[in-house]
C-alpha positions as a Markdown table, in Angstrom:
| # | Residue | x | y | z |
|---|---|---|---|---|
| 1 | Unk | 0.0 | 0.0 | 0.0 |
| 2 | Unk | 1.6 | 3.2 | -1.3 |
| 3 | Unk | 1.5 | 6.2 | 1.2 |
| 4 | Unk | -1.7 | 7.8 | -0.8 |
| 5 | Unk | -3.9 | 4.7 | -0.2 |
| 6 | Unk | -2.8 | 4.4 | 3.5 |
| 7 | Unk | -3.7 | 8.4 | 3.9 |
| 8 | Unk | -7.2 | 7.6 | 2.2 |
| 9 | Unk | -7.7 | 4.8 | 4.0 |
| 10 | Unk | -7.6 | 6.4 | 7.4 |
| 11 | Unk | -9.3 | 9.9 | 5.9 |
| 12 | Unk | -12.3 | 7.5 | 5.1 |
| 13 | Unk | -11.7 | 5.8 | 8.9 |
| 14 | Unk | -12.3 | 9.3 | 10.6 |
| 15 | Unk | -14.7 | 10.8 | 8.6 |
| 16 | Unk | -16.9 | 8.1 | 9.1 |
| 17 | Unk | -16.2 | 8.3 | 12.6 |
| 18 | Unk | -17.0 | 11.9 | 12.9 |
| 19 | Unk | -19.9 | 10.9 | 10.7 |
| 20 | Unk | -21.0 | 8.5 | 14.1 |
| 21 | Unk | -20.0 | 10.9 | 16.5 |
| 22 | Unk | -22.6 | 13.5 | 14.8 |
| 23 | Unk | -25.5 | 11.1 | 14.6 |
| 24 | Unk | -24.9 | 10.2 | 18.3 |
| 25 | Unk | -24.8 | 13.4 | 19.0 |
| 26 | Unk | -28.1 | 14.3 | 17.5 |
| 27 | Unk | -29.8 | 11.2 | 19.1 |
| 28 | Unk | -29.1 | 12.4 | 22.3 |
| 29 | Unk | -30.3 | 15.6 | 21.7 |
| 30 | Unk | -33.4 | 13.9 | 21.0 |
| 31 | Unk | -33.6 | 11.9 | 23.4 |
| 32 | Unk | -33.2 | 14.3 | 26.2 |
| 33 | Unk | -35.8 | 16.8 | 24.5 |
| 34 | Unk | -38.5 | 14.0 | 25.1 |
| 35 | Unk | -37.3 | 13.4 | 28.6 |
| 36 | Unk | -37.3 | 17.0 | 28.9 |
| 37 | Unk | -41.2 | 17.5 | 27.2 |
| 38 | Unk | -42.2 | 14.8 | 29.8 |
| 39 | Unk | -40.6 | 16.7 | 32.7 |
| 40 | Unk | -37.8 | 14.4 | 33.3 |
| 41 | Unk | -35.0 | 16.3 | 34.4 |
| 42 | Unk | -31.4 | 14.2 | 35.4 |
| 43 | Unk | -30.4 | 15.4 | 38.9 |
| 44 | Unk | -27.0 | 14.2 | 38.3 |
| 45 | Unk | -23.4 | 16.0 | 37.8 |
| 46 | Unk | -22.4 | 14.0 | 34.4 |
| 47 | Unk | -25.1 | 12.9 | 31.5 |
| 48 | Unk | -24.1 | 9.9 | 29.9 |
| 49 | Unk | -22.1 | 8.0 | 32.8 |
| 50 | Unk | -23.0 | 4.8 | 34.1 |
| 51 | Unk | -24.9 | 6.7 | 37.1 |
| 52 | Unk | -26.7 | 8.4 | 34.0 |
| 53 | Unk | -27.7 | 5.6 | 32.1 |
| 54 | Unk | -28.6 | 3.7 | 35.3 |
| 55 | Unk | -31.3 | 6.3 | 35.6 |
| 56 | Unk | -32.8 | 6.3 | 32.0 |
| 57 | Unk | -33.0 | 2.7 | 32.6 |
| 58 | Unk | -35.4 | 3.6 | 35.5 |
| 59 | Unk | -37.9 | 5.3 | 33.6 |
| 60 | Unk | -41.5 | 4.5 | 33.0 |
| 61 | Unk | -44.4 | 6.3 | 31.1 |
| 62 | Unk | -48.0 | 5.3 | 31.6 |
| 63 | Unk | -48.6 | 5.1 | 27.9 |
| 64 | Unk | -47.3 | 2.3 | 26.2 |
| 65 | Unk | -46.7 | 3.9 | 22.9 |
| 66 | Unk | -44.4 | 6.4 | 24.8 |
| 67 | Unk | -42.4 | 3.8 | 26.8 |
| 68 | Unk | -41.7 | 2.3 | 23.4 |
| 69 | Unk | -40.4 | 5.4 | 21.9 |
| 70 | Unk | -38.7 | 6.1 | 24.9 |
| 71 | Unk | -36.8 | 2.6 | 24.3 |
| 72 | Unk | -36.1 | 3.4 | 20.4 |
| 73 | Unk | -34.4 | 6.1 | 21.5 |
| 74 | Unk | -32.3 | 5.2 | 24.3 |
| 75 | Unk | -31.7 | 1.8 | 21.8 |
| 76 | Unk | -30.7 | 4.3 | 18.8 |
| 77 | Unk | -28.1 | 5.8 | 21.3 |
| 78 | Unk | -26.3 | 2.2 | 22.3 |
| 79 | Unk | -26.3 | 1.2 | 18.7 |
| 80 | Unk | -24.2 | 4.5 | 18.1 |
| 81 | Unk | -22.0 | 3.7 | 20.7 |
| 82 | Unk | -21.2 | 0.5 | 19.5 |
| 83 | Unk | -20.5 | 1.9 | 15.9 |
| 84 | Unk | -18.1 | 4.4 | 17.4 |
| 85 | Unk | -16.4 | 1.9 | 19.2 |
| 86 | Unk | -15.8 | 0.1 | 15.9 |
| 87 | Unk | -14.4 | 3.0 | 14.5 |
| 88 | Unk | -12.3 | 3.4 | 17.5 |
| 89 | Unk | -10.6 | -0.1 | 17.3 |
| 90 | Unk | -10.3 | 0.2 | 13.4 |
| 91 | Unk | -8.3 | 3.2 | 13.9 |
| 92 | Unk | -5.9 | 2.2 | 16.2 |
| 93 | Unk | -5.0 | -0.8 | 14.7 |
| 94 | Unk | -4.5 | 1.2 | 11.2 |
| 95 | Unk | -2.1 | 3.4 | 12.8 |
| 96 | Unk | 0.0 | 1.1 | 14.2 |
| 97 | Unk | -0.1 | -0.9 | 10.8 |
| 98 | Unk | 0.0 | 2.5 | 9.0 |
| 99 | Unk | 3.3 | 3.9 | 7.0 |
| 100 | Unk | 2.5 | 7.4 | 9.6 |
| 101 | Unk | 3.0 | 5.2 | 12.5 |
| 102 | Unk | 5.9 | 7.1 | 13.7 |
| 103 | Unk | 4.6 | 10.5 | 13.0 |
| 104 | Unk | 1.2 | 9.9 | 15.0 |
| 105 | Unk | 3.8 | 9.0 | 17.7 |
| 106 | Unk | 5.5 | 11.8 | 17.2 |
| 107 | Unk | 2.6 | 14.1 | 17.5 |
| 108 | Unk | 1.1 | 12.4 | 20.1 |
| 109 | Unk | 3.8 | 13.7 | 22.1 |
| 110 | Unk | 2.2 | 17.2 | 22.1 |
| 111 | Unk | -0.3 | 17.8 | 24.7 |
| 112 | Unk | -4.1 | 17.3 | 24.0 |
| 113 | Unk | -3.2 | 15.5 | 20.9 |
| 114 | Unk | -4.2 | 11.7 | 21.5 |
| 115 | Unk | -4.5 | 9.2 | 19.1 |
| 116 | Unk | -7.6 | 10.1 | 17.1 |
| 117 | Unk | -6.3 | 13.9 | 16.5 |
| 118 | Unk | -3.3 | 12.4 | 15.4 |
| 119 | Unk | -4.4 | 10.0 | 13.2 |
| 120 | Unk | -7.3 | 13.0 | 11.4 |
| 121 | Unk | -4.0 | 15.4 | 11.1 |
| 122 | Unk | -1.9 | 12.9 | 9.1 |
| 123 | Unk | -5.4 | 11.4 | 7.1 |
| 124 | Unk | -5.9 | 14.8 | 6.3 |
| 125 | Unk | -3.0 | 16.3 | 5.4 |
| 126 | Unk | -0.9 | 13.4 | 4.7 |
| 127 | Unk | 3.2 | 13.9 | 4.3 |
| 128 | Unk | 3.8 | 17.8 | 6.5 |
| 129 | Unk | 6.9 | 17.7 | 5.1 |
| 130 | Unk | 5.2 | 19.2 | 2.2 |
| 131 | Unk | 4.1 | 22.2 | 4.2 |
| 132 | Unk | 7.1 | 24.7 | 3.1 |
| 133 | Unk | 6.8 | 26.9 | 6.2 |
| 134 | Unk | 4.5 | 26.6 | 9.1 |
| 135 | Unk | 2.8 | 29.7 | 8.4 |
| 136 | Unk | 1.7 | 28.0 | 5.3 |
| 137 | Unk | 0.2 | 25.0 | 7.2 |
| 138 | Unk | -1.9 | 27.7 | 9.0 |
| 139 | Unk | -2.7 | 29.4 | 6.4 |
| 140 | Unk | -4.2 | 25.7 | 4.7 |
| 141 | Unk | -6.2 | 25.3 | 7.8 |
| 142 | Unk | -7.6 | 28.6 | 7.5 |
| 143 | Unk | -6.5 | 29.8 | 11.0 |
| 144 | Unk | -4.8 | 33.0 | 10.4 |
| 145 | Unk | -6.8 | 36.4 | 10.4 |
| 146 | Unk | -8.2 | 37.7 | 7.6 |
| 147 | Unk | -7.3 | 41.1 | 6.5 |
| 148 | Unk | -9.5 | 43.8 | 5.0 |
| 149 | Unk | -8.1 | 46.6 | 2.9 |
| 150 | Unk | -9.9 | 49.9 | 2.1 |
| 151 | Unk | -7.2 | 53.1 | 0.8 |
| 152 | Unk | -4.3 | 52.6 | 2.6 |
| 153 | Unk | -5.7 | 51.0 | 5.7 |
| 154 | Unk | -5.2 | 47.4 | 6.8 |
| 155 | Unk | -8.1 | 45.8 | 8.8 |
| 156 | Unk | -7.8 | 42.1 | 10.4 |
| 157 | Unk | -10.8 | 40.2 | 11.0 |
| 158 | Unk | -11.3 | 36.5 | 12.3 |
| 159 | Unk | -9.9 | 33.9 | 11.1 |
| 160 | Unk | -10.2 | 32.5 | 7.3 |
| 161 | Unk | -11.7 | 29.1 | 7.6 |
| 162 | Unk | -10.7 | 27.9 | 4.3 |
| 163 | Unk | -8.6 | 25.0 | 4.0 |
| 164 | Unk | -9.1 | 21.8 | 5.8 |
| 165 | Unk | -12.0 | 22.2 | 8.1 |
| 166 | Unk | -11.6 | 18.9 | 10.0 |
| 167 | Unk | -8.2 | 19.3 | 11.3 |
| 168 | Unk | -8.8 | 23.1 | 12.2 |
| 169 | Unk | -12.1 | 21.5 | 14.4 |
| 170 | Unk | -9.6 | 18.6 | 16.7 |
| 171 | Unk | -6.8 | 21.4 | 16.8 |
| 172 | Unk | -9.5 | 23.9 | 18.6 |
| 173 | Unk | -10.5 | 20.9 | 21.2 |
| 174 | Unk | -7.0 | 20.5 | 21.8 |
| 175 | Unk | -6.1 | 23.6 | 22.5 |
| 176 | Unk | -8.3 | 23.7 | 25.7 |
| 177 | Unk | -5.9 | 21.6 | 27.0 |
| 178 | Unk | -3.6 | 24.6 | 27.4 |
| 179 | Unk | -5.2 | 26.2 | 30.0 |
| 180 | Unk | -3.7 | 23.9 | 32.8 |
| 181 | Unk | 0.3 | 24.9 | 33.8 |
| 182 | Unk | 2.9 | 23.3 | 31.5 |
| 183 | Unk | 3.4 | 20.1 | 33.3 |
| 184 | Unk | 5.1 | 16.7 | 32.4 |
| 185 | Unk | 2.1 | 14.4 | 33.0 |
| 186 | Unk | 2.6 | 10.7 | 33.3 |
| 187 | Unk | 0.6 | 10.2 | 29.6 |
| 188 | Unk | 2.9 | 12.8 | 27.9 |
| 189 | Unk | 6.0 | 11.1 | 29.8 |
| 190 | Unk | 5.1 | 7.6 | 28.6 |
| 191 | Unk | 4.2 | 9.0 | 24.8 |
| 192 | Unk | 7.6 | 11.0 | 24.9 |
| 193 | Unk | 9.9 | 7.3 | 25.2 |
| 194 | Unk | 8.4 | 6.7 | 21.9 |
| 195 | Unk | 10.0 | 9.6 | 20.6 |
| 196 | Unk | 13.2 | 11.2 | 19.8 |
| 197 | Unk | 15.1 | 13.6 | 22.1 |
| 198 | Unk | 14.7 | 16.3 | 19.4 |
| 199 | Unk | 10.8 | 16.0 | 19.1 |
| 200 | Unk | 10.4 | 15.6 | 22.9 |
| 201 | Unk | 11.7 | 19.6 | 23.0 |
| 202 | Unk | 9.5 | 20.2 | 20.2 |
| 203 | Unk | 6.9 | 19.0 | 22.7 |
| 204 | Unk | 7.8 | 20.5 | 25.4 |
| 205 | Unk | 8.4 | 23.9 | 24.0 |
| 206 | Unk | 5.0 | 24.3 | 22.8 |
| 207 | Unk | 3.4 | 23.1 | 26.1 |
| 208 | Unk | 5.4 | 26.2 | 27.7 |
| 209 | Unk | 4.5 | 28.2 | 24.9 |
| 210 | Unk | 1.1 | 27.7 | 24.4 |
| 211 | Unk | 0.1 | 27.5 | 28.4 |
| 212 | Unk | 1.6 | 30.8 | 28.5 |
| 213 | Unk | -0.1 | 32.6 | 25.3 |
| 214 | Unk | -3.5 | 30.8 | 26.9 |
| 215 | Unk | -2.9 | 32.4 | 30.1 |
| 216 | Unk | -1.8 | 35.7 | 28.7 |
| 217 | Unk | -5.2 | 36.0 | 26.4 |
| 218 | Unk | -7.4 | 34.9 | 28.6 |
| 219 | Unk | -6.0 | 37.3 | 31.3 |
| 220 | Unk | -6.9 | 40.1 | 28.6 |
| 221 | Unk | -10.3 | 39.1 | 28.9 |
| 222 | Unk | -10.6 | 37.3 | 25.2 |
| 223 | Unk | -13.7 | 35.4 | 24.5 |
| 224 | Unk | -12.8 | 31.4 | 25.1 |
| 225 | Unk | -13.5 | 30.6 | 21.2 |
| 226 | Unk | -11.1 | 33.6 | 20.4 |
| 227 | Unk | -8.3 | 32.2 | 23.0 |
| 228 | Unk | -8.8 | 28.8 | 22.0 |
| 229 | Unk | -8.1 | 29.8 | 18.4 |
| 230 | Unk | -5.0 | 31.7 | 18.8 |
| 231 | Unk | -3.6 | 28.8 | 20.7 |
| 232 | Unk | -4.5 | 26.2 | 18.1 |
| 233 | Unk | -3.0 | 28.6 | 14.9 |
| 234 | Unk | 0.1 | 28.1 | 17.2 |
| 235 | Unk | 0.3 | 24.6 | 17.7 |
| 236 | Unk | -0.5 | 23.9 | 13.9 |
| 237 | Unk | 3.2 | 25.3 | 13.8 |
| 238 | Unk | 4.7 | 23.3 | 16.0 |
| 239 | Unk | 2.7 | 20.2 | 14.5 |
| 240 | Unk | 4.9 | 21.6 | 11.1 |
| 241 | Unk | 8.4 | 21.1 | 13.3 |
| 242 | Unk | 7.3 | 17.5 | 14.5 |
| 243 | Unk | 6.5 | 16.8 | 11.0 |
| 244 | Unk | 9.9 | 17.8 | 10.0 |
| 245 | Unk | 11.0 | 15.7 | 12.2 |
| 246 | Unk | 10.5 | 12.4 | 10.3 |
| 247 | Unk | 11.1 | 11.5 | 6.8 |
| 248 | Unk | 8.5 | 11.1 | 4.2 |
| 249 | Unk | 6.3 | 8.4 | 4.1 |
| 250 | Unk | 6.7 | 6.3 | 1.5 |
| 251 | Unk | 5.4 | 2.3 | 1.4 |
| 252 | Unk | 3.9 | 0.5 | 3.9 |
């Protein structure tokens, strides 16, 4: 399998798990406005735990017809989960068999990237190697600012949000993780032995980095979205330097 078939193959892994995750999504949704209609109100911390589904399993309606759509629903959400957890499994045994292997180890070394962001950066954008610059690979996810010109002024708005929408979505999530202190967790520590010394800096620099510039913003008062953002532009670049880290894939 040539490096093109193994970066399809895994593209067509996580869309369809994002694909699952959006349906399960939406059945919730429904399900907990019916709940809600009937005045069913969770007094938990957590929806979805085992606590919480403990409790749907508790309910009863005095009309039949509405105990069994109660069931479809709550049915609809297992079977989702299920077919996510497929996905799951299929995608972790692809990377390890996948010609990116060592790159999703590479960028899993950087905090709030686990597995599955990895695994949609590389599907996505296959070989980063072919990124020039990593202003470029910003600019391809659409997270710089864009700029307004009238006369001789220069006016920056929000971000683009061309390129590649899916990898500009998991590098927003992960950017919440910034938020905490720069700290060497156990995770982080046991993804960095599977990495060289060089990338382990790479890693740890931008934990530093980007916990500071999340601090500094949100300090400032910036909406969360806005902070968030900012933080993920800057770890796009220092997803570039992993990538240049590693040669390019070429068979598997």
């Amino acid at each position: 399998m040539i490096a093109d078939d193994a970066q399809e193959a895994l593209r067509d892994l996580t869309r369809g798990r994002e694909d699952m995750k959006r349906l399960q999504r939406q059945s919730k949704q429904i399900l907990l406005a019916f709940l809600l209609r009937h005045g069913r109100r969770y007094g938990g911390k957590s929806y979805w735990t085992k606590a919480h589904y403990g409790w749907l399993a508790d309910q009863k309606f005095t009309h039949a017809s509405q105990q069994i759509v109660f069931e479809e629903y709550l049915n609809a959400i297992k079977s989702l989960n299920l077919r996510v957890d497929v996905f799951d499994r299929q995608i972790e045994k692809m990377a390890e068999e996948s010609v990116f292997k060592e790159v999703i180890e590479g960028l899993m070394s950087l905090r709030g990237v686990n597995r599955l962001t990895a695994v949609t950066i590389v599907a996505e954008l296959g070989d980063l190697r072919r990124f020039e610059s990593a202003p470029q690979l910003m600019a391809y996810l659409g997270l710089v600012p864009s700029e307004y010109s009238s006369g001789g002024n220069r006016t920056r708005g929000g971000i683009t949000k061309t390129g590649n929408g899916h990898v500009r979505r998991v590098l927003v999530e992960s950017a919440w993780t910034y938020r905490h202190p720069a700290r060497k967790t156990r995770t982080i520590e046991k993804r960095a032995g599977l990495v060289s010394e060089a990338v382990q800096e790479i890693s740890w620099k931008a934990q530093v980095r980007l916990c500071g510039k999340y601090t500094a913003l949100d300090s400032r008062g910036k909406l969360k979205v806005q902070t968030c953002t900012a933080v993920a532009r800057e770890l796009a670049g220092f997803i570039w330097a992993v990538g240049q880290a590693y040669p390019s894939p070429k068979a598997a």
